[in-house]
TORKOL-4160 file (C-alpha; in steps of 0.2 Angstrom, whole numbers, padded with zeros to 4 digits, m for minus):
102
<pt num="1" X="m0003" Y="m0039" Z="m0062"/>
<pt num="2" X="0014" Y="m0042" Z="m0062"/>
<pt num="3" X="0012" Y="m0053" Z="m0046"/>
<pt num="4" X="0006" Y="m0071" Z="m0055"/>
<pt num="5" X="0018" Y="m0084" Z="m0054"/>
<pt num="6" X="0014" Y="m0090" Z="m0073"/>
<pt num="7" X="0004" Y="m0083" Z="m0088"/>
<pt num="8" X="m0009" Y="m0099" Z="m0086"/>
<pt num="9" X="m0013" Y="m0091" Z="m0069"/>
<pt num="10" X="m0014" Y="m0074" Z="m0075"/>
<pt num="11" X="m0026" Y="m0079" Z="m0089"/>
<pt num="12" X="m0036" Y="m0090" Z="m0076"/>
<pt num="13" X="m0038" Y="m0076" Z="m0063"/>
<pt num="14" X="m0044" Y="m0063" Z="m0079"/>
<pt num="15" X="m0055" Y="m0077" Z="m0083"/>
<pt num="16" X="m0064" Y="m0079" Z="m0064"/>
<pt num="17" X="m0064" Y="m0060" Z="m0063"/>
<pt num="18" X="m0052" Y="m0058" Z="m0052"/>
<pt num="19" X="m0045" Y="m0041" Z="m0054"/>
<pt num="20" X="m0053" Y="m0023" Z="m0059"/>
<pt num="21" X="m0046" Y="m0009" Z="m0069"/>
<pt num="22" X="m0050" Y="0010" Z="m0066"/>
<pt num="23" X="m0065" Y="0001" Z="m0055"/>
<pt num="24" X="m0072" Y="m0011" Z="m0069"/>
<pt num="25" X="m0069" Y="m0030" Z="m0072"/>
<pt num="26" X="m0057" Y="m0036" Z="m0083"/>
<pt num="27" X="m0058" Y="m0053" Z="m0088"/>
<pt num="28" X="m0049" Y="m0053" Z="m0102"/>
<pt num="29" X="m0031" Y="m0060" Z="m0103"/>
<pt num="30" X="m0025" Y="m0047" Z="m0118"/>
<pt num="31" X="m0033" Y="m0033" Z="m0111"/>
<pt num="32" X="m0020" Y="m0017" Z="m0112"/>
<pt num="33" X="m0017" Y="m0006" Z="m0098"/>
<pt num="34" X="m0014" Y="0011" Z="m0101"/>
<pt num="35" X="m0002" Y="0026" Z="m0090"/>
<pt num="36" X="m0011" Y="0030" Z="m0073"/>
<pt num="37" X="m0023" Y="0015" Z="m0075"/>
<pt num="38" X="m0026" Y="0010" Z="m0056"/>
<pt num="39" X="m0025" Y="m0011" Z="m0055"/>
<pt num="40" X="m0034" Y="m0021" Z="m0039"/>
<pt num="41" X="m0039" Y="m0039" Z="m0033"/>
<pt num="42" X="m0057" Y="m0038" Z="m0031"/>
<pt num="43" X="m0061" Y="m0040" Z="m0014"/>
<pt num="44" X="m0069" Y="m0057" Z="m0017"/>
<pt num="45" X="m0054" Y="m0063" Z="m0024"/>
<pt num="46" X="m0043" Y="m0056" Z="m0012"/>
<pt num="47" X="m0044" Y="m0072" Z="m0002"/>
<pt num="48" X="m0038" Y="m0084" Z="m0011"/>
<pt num="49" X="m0023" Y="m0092" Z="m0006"/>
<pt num="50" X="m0011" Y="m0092" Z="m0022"/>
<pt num="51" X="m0016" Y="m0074" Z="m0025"/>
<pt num="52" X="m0007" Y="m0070" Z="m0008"/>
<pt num="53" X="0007" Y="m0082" Z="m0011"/>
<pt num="54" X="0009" Y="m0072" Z="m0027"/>
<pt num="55" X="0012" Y="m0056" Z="m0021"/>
<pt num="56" X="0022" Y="m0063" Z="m0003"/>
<pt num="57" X="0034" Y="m0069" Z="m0020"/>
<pt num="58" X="0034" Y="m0051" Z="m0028"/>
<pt num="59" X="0036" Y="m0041" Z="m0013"/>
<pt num="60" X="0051" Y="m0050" Z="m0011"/>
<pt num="61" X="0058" Y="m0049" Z="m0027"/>
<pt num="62" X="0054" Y="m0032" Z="m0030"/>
<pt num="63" X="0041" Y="m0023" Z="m0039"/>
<pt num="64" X="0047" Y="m0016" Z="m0059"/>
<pt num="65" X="0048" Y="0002" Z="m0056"/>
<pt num="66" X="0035" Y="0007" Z="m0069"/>
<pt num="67" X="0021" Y="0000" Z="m0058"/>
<pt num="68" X="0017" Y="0004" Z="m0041"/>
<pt num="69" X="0010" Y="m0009" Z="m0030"/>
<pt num="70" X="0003" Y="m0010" Z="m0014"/>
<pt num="71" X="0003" Y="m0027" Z="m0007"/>
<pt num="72" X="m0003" Y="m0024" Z="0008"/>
<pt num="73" X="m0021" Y="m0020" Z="m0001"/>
<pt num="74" X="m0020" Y="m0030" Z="m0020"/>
<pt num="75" X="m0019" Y="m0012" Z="m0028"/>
<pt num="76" X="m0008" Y="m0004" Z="m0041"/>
<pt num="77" X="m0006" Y="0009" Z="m0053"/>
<pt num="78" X="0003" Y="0006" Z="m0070"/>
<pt num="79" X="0013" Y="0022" Z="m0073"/>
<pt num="80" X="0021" Y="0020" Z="m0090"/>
<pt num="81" X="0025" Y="0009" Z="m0101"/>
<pt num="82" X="0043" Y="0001" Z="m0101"/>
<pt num="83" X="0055" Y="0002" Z="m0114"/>
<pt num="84" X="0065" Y="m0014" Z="m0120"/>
<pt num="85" X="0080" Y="m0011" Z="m0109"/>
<pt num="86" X="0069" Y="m0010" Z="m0094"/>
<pt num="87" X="0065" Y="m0029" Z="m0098"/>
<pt num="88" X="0072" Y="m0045" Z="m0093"/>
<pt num="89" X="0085" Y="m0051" Z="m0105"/>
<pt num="90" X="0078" Y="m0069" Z="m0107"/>
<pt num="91" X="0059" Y="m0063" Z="m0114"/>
<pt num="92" X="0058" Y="m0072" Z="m0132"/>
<pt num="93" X="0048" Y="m0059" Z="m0142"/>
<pt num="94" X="0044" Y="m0069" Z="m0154"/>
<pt num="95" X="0036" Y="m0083" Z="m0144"/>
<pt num="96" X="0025" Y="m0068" Z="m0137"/>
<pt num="97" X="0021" Y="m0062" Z="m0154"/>
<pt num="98" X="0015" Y="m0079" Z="m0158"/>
<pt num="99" X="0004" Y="m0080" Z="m0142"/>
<pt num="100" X="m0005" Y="m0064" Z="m0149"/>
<pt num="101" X="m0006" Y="m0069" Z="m0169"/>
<pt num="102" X="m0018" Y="m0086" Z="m0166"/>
C-alpha cells in the first residue's frame, strides 16, 4: 500500500504477512496488483503502531487518486494503473529497474 514510509518497510510488512489481496495473503514485496483488486491490513496487523503512524502520514498528505483508501479500516482498492505524468517527478526509473533485474 501506498501508506509505508520506505520500501524496506514495505518489503518487511509483505514478508510478516501483513496485508491481504482480494482476501489472500500477500507476502511478497514484487507482487502486482491489478484494476479493482481490493488491498487490506490483516487484522492482526492492524495494531502495530508504525502501520498507523503510516497511514495518520498519508491521510494527511493525500491519497494518489488511482487508489482508494480507507484509513479508518486499513482497506483499499487499486483502481487503475497510473500513467507516468500522474507520478512524482523525482522517481529514478532506472534505479527501479535495477531493483527488479537482480
Amino acid at each position: 500500500m501506498a501508506c509505508v514510509i520506505t520500501c524496506a518497510e514495505a518489503q518487511q510488512f509483505d514478508g510478516h504477512n501483513a496485508f491481504l489481496v482480494n482476501g489472500r495473503r500477500v507476502n511478497i514485496p514484487s507482487y502486482q496488483v491489478k484494476a479493482g483488486d481490493e488491498i487490506e491490513v490483516r487484522a492482526k496487523s492492524k495494531g502495530q503502531l508504525r502501520l498507523k503512524a503510516a497511514l495518520e502520514i498519508a491521510e494527511q498528505l493525500g491519497f494518489v487518486n488511482w487508489v482508494e483508501v480507507d484509513p479508518k479500516t486499513a482497506k483499499g482498492t487499486f483502481k487503475a494503473t497510473p500513467d507516468r505524468a500522474d507520478l512524482s517527478q523525482n522517481i529514478n526509473e532506472s534505479l527501479v529497474v535495477a531493483l527488479y533485474s537482480k
